[in-house]
C-alpha positions as CSV (number, residue, x, y, z in Angstrom):
1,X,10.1,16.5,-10.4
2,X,13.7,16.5,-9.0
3,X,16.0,14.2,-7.7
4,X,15.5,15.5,-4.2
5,X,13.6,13.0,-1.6
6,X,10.2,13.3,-1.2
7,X,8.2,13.6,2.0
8,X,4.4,12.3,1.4
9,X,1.9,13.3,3.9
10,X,-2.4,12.7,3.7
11,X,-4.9,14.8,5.1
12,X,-8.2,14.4,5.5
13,X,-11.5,16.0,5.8
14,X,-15.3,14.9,6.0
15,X,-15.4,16.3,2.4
16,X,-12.4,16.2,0.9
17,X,-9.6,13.4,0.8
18,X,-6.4,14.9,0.0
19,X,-2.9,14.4,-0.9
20,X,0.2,16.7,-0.3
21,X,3.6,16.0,-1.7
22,X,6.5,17.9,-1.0
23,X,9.5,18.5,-3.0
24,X,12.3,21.3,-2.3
25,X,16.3,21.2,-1.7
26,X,17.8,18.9,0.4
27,X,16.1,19.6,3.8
28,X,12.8,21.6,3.4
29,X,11.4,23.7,6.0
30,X,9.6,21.7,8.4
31,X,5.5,22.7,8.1
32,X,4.4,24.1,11.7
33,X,0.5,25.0,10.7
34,X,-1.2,23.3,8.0
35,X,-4.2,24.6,6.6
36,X,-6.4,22.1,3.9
37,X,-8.2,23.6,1.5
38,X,-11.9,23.1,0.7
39,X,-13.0,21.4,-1.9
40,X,-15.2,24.0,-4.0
41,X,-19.0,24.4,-4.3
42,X,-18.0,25.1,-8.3
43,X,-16.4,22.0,-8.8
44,X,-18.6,19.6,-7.0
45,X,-22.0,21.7,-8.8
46,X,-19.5,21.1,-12.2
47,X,-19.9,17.5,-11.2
48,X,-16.0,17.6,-11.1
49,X,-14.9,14.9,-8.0
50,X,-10.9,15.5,-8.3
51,X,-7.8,17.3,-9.0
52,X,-4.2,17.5,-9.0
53,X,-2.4,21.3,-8.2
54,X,1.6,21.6,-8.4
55,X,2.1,25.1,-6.3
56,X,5.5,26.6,-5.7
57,X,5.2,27.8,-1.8
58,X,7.9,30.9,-1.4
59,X,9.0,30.8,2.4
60,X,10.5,33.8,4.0
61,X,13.5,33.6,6.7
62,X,10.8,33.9,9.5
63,X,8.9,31.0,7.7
64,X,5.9,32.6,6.5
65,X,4.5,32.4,3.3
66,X,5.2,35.3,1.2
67,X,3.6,34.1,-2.2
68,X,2.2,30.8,-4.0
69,X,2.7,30.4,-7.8
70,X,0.5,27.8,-9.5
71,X,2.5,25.5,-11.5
72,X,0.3,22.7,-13.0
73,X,-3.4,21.8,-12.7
74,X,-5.9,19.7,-13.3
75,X,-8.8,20.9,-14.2
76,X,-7.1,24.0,-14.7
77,X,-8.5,27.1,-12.8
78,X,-10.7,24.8,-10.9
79,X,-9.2,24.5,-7.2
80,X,-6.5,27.4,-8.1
81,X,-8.3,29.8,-5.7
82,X,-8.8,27.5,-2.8
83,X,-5.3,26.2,-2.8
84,X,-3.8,29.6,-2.6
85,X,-5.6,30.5,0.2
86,X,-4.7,27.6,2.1
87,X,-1.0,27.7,1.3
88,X,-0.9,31.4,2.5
89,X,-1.8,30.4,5.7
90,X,0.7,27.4,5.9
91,X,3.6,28.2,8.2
92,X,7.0,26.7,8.1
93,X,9.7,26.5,10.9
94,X,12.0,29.3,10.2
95,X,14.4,28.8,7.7
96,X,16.6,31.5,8.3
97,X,16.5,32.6,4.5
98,X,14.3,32.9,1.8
99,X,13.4,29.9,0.4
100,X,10.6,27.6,-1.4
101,X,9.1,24.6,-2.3
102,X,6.8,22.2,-4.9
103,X,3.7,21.1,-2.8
104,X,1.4,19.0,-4.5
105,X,-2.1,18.5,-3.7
106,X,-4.4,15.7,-5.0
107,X,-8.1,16.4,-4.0
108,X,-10.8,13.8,-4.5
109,X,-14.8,14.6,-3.1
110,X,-15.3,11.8,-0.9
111,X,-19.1,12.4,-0.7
């Protein structure tokens, strides 16, 4: 991870407790829409109860997400899917030029 400060946030869901840290240049984007991801039918029929995903988000000026890039994970190919679909609906204030950051999200079955 870099040197750059690190903005923690929690989300939770009936199913799913989850952790999102965020680590980028200086002064990330601020996030405007969040979307969590679910916790997969797979993983919780695998018996598997958590995760960790590293995801490179790629902002464009306007602050939509123009692509996600799984970096790390654990289980691998495990919550890939379901993170990519929630970052691609995450919206960021616009930061004017293309940009991007390290989001990482712990998940953890809280049933």
């Amino acid at each position: 991870m870099s040197a750059y400060p690190r903005l923690l946030r929690t989300i939770s869901t009936a199913a799913v407790g989850l952790m999102i840290a965020f680590a980028a240049t200086a002064n990330p984007p601020k996030v405007v829409k969040k979307v969590p991801p679910e916790f997969p039918n797979e993983a919780a029929k695998k018996g598997i109860s958590t995760g960790v995903i590293k995801a490179k988000v790629n902002i464009d000026a306007d602050g939509k997400v123009s692509s996600v890039e799984i970096l790390e994970a654990e289980p691998k190919r495990v919550f890939d899917r379901a993170v990519t679909s929630a970052l691609m609906e995450w919206k960021y204030e616009a930061p004017g030029e293309k940009t991007s950051v390290e989001v990482k999200l712990v998940f953890k079955n809280e049933d």
